[in-house]
GUNUVO-643460 format. One record per residue: residue number from 1; x, y, z of N, C-alpha, C in turn. Coordinates in steps of 0.05 Angstrom, whole numbers, plus 5000, padded with zeros to 4 digits. Atoms other than C-alpha are relative to their C-alpha. Layout:
SITE  num   n.X   n.Y   n.Z  ca.X  ca.Y  ca.Z   c.X   c.Y   c.Z
SITE  NUM     X     Y     Z     X     Y     Z     X     Y     Z
...
//
This chain:
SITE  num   n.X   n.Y   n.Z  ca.X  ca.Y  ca.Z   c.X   c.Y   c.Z
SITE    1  5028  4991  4995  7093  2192  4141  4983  4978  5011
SITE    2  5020  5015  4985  7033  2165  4183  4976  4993  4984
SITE    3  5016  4998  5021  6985  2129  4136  4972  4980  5020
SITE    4  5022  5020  4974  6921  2101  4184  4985  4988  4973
SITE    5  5015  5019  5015  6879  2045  4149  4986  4992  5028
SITE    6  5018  5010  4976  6814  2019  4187  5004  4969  4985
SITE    7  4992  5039  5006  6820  1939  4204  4976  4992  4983
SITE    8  5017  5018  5013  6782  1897  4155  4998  5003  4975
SITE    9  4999  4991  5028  6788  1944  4094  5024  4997  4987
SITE   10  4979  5001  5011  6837  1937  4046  5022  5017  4992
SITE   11  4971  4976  4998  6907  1971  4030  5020  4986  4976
SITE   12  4974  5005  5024  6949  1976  3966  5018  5016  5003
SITE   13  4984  4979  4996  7010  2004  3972  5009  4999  4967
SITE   14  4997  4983  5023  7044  2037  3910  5036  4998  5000
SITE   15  4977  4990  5001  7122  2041  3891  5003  5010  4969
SITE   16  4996  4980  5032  7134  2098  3841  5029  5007  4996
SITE   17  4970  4985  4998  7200  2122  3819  4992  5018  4967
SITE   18  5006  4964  5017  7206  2197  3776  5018  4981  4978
SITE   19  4982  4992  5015  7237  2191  3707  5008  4966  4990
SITE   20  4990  5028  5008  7234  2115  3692  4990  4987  4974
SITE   21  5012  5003  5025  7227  2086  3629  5022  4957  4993
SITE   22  5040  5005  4999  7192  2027  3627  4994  5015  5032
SITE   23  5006  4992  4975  7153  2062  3681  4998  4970  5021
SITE   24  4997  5015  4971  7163  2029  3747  4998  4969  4997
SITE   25  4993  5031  5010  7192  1959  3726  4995  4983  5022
SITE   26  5007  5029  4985  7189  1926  3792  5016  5013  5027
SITE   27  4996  4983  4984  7204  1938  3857  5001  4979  5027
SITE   28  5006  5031  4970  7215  1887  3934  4978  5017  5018
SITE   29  5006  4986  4977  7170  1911  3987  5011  4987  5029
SITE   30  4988  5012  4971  7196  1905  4055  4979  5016  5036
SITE   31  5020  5001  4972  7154  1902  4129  5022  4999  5017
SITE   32  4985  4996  4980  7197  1926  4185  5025  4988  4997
SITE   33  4976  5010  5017  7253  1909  4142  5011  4972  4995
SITE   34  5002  5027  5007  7236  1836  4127  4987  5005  4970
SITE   35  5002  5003  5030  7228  1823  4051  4968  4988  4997
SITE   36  5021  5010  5004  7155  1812  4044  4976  4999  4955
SITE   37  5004  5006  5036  7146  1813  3967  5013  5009  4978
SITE   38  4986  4982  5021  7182  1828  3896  4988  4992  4983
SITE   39  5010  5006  5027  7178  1827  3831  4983  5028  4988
SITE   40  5022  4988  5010  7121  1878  3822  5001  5036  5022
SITE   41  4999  4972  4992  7106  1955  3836  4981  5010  5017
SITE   42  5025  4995  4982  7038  1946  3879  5003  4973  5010
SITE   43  5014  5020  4977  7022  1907  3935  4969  5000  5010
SITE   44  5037  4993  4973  6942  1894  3966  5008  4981  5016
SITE   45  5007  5015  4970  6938  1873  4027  4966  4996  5010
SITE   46  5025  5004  5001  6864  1844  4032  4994  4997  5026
SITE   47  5000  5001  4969  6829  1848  4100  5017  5003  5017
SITE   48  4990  5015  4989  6874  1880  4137  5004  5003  5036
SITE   49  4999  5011  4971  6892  1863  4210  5019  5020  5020
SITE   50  4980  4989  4993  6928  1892  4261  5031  4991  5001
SITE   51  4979  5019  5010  6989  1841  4245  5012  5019  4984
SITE   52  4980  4990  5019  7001  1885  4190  5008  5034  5003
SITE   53  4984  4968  4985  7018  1953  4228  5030  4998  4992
SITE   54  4963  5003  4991  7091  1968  4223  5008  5024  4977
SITE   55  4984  4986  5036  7137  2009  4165  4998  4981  4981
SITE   56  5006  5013  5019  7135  1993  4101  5015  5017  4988
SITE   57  4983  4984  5016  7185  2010  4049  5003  4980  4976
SITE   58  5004  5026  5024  7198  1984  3974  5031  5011  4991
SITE   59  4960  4988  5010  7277  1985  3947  4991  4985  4966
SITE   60  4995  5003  5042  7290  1984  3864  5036  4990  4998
SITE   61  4978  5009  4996  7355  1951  3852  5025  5018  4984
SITE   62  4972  4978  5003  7387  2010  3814  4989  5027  5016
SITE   63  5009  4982  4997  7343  2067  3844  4999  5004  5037
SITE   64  4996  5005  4972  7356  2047  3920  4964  4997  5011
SITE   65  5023  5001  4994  7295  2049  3967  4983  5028  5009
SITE   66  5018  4974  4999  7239  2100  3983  4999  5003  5034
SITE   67  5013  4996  4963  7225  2128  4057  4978  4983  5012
SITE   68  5008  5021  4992  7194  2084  4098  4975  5016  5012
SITE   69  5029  4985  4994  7116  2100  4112  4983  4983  5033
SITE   70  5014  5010  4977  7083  2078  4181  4975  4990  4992
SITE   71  5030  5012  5004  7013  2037  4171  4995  4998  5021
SITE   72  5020  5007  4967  6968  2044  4232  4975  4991  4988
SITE   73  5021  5009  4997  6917  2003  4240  4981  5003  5022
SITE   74  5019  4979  4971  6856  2032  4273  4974  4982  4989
SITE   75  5033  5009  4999  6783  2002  4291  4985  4982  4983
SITE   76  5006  5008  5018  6743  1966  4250  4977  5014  4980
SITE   77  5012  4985  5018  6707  1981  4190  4970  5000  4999
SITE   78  5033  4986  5001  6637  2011  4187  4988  4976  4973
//
């Protein structure tokens, strides 16, 4: 899916998985399938830029990874 963010405002992304217990222990996120953070189940991205356009996907190390979501970056913010 196509998720538009306007440049300058911020963007948390989210990795959930159904049926987990502790809920959602931890999770890598990955940027055009470069490893850009782990450990944790949310990402913010503060101010952001057009740099950070691309897919975005988060993998669980027993639960595999989630579909990969498009971030467009559009205009700047009001």
């Amino acid at each position: 899916p196509v998720h538009p963010v306007t440049k300058g405002n911020n963007l948390t992304l989210h990795c959930l998985y159904q049926h987990s217990t502790p809920p959602n222990p931890r999770a890598d996120f990955y940027k055009d399938g470069s490893l850009i953070q782990n450990q944790t189940t949310e990402m913010i991205i503060s101010t952001v830029s057009k740099s950070h356009e691309g897919f975005y996907f988060c993998k669980h190390p027993e639960r595999g990874e989630s579909p990969k979501s498009w971030i467009s970056v559009r205009g700047e913010s009001q």
